[in-house]
C-alpha positions in Angstrom: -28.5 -41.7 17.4 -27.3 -42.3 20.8 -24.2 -39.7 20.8 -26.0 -37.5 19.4 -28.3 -37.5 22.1 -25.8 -36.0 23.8 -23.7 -34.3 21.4 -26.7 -32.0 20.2 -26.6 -29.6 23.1 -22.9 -28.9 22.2 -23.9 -28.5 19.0 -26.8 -26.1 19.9 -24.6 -24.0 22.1 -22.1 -23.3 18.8 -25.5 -22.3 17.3 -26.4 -20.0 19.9 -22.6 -18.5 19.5 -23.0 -18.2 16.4 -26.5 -16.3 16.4 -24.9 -14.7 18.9 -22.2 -12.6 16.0 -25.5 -12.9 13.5 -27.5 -10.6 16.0 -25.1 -7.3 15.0 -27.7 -6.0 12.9 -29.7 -5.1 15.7 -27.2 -2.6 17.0 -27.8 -0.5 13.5 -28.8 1.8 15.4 -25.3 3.2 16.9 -23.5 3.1 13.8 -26.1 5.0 11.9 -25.9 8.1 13.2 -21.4 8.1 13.3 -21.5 6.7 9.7 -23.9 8.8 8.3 -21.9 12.3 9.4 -18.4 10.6 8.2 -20.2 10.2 5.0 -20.8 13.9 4.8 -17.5 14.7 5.4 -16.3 12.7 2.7 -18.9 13.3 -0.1 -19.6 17.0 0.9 -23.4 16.0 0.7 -25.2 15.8 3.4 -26.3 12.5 4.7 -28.6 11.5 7.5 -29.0 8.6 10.0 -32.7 8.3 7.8 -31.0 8.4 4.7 -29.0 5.2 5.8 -32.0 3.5 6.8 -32.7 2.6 3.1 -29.5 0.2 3.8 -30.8 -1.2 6.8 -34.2 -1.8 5.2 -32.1 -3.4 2.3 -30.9 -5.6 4.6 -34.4 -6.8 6.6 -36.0 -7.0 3.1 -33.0 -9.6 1.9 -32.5 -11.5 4.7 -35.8 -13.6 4.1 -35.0 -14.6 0.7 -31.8 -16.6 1.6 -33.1 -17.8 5.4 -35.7 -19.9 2.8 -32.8 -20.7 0.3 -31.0 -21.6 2.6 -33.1 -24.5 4.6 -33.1 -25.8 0.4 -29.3 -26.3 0.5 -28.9 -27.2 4.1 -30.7 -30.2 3.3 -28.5 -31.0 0.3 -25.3 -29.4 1.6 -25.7 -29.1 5.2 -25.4 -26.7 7.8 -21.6 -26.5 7.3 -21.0 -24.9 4.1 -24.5 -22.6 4.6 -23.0 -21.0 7.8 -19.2 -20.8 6.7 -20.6 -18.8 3.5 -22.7 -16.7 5.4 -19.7 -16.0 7.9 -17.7 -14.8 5.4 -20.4 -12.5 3.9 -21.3 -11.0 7.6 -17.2 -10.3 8.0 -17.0 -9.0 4.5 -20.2 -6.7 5.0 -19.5 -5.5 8.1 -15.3 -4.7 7.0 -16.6 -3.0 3.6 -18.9 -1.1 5.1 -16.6 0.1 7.2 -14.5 1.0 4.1 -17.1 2.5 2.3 -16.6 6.3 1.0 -20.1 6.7 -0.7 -23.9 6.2 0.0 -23.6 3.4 -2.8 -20.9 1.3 -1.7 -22.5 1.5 2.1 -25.5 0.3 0.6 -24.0 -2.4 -1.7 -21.5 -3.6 1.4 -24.3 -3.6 4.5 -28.0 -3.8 2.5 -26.6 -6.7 0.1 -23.4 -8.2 1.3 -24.2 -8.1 5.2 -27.8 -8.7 4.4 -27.6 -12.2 2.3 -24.6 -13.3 5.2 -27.8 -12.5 8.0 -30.2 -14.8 5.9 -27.8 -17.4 5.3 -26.2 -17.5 8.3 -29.3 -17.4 10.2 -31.5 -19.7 8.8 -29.4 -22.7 8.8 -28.1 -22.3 12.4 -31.5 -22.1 13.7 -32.8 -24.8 11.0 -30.8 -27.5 11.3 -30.5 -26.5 15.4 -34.3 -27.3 16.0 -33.8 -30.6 14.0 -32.4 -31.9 16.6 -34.9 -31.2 19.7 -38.1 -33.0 18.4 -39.2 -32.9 22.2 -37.8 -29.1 22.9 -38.6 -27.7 19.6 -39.3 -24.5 21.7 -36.5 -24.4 23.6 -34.0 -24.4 21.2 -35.7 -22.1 19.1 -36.0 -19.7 22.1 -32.3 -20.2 23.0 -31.1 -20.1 19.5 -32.9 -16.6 18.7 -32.1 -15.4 22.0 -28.6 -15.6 21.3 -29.4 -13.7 18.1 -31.5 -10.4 19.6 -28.6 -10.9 22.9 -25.8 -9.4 20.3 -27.3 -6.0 20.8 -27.3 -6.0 24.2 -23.4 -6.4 23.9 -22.2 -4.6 20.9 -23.8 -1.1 21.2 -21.7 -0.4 24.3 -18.5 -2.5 22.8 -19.7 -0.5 19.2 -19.6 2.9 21.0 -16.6 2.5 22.5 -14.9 1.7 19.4 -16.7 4.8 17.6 -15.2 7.0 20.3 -11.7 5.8 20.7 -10.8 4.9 17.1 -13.4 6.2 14.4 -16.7 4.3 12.8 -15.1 2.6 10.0 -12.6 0.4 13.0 -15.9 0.0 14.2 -17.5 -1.4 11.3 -13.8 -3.2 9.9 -13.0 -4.8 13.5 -16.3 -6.3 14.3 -16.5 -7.5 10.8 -13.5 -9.8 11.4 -14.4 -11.0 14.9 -17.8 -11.9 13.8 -16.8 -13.4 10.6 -14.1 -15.5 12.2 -16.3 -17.0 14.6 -19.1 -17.5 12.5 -17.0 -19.3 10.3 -15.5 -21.5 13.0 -18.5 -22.3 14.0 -20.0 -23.5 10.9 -17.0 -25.6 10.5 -17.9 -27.6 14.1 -21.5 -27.8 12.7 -23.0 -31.4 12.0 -26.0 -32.2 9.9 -29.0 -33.8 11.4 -29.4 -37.0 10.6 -33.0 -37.8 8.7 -35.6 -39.1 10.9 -33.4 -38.4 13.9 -35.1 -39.0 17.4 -33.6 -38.4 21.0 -32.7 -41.2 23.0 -35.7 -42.4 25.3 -38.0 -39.8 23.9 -41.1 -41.5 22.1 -43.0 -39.1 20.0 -46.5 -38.0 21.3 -49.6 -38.5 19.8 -52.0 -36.1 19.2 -54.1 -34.0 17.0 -51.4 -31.7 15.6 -50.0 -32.9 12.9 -46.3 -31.7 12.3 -45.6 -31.2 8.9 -41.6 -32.0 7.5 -41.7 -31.0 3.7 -38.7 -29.8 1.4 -38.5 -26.3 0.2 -40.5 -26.2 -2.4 -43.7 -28.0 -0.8 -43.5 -25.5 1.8 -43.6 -23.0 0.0 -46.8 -24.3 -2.0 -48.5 -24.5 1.1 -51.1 -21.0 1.9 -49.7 -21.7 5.5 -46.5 -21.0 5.2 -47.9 -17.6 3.3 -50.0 -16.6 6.2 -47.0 -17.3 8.8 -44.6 -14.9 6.6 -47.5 -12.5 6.6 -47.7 -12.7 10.5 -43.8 -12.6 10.8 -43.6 -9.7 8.7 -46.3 -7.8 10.3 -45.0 -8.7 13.8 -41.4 -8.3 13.3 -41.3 -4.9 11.8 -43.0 -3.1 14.3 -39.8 -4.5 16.9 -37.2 -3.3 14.0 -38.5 0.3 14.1 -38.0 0.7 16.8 -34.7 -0.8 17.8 -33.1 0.6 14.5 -33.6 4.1 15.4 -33.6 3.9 19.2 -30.5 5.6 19.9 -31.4 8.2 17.5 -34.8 8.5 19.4 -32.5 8.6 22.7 -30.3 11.6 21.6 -32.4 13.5 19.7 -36.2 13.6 21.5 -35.1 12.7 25.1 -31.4 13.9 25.2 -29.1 10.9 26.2 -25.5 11.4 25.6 -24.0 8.6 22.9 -23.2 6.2 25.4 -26.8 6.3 27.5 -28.8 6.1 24.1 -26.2 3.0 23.6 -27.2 1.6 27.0 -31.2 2.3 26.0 -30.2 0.1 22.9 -28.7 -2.1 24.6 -31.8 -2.1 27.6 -34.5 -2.8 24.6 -32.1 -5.8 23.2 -31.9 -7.8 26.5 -35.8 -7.5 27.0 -36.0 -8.6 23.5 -33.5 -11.8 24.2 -35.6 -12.5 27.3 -38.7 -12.8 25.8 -37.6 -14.9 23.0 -36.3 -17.2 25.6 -40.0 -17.2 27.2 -42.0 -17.5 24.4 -39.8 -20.7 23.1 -40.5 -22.5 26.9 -43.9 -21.4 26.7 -44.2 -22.9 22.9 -43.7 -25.9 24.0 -46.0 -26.0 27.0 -49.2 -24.3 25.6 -48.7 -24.8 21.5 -46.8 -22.0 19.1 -50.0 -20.7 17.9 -51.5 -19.3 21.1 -48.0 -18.2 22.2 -47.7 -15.9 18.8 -50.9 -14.6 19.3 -50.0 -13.6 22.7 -46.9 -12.2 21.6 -48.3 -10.1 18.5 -50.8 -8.5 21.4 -48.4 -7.7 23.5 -46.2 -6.1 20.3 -49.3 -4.2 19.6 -50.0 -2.8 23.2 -46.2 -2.0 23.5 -46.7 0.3 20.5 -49.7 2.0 21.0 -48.5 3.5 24.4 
């Protein structure tokens, strides 16, 4: 237990690298609108940013389904093999959506392939991550899904460039490998957390919450874990409206060139980041229910301005 005392923030940095390559699907909103009118050209039909959504919302609908399978074969398989497979379905979703000539094969390649490579990818890097910070639970939550929502405030700029010098499907096909590489990579450096595992001169606190550790299946017998999807679902909708079409929102109702609209995206993602970062220190100060509270108040505030 003692070296990995140590050796678990190593392994939650590769974790936060590679949330960081998961997080692309929160710069949909830049390659919509490009990909859409290349999709015209080639069909003859024509095919808007909203028509796309439908594979966007593929993908967000998906991704839950393997994020719970996976924690089920992370704890038979581990982490490793989770993350490498989900590497290789991110590169391979992002590259054939690039490639993709029709409405179908863009939805096949981004809403399925891309979106089971997000869930799988996802889930067990932040899974088997907070494993291993009994006393920072919060932290490394916050860190981990920070890195995640910090991918959009990189690639909408990178993504726009590549749009403008070279077309949306090098876009698409060139992020695809980068991502996929070093998601992969990083799966590969990825160690299972032993059972029972607890940090070197940390003693575990006692108090009236009880923490729950059950496999798959009892969790998902529980009517908690039920209520928690209901309030992540609510919750985390109302922030993928409105980063999915923000750039379209930028260029069409206020009038931002391509590249401000990609800064605006870009803007939203790094408040995003920071507040994931917040609410994980502030998690473990004051509890996660009153800090999810606080955050689906602010969520609602934010959107009724």
């Amino acid at each position: 237990m003692k070296n990995f005392t140590h050796k678990r923030w190593t392994l939650l940095a590769i974790a936060c690298l590679i949330n960081l390559c998961t997080g692309s699907v929160y710069a949909w909103s830049v390659f919509a609108g490009p990909k859409a009118q290349q999709l015209s050209e080639l069909t003859g039909s024509l095919i808007t940013a909203g028509d796309l959504a439908i594979a966007f919302s593929v993908c967000n609908g998906l991704a839950p389904i393997p994020m719970i399978l996976g924690g089920y074969f992370v704890d038979r398989l581990g982490p490793k093999a989770v993350i490498v497979v989900g590497g290789l379905f991110i590169g391979a979703g992002m590259f054939f959506s690039g490639a993709s000539e029709t409405f179908l094969s863009f939805l096949i390649s981004y809403g399925l392939i891309f979106g089971l490579g997000l869930g799988f990818t996802y889930g067990a890097a932040v899974n088997n991550t907070i494993k291993f910070f009994p006393d920072h639970r919060g932290l490394a939550g916050g860190l981990t899904t920070g890195f995640y929502g910090l991918c959009s405030v990189i690639v909408p700029p990178i993504g726009q460039y590549l749009i403008a010098t070279n077309g949306i499907s090098f876009a698409f096909e060139s992020l695809g490998i980068v991502f996929g590489t070093v998601i992969v990579l990083g799966g590969l450096l990825s160690i299972k957390c032993p059972p029972d595992f607890v940090p070197q001169g940390w003693t575990k606190p006692t108090n009236n919450f009880v923490s729950l550790d059950v496999d798959t299946l009892s969790m998902l017998k529980r009517p908690r874990f039920w209520l928690m999807f209901a309030f992540l679902l609510c919750c985390g909708v109302s922030g993928m409206m409105i980063l999915s079409h923000a750039a379209v929102i930028a260029r069409t109702q206020i009038g931002y060139s391509a590249a401000a609209a990609a800064g605006a995206v870009a803007f939203i993602a790094l408040v995003n980041t920071f507040a994931r970062l917040v609410t994980g220190v502030l998690s473990d100060k004051f509890g996660q229910l009153p800090t999810l509270i606080g955050a689906a108040i602010g969520a609602a505030a934010g959107l009724s301005c």
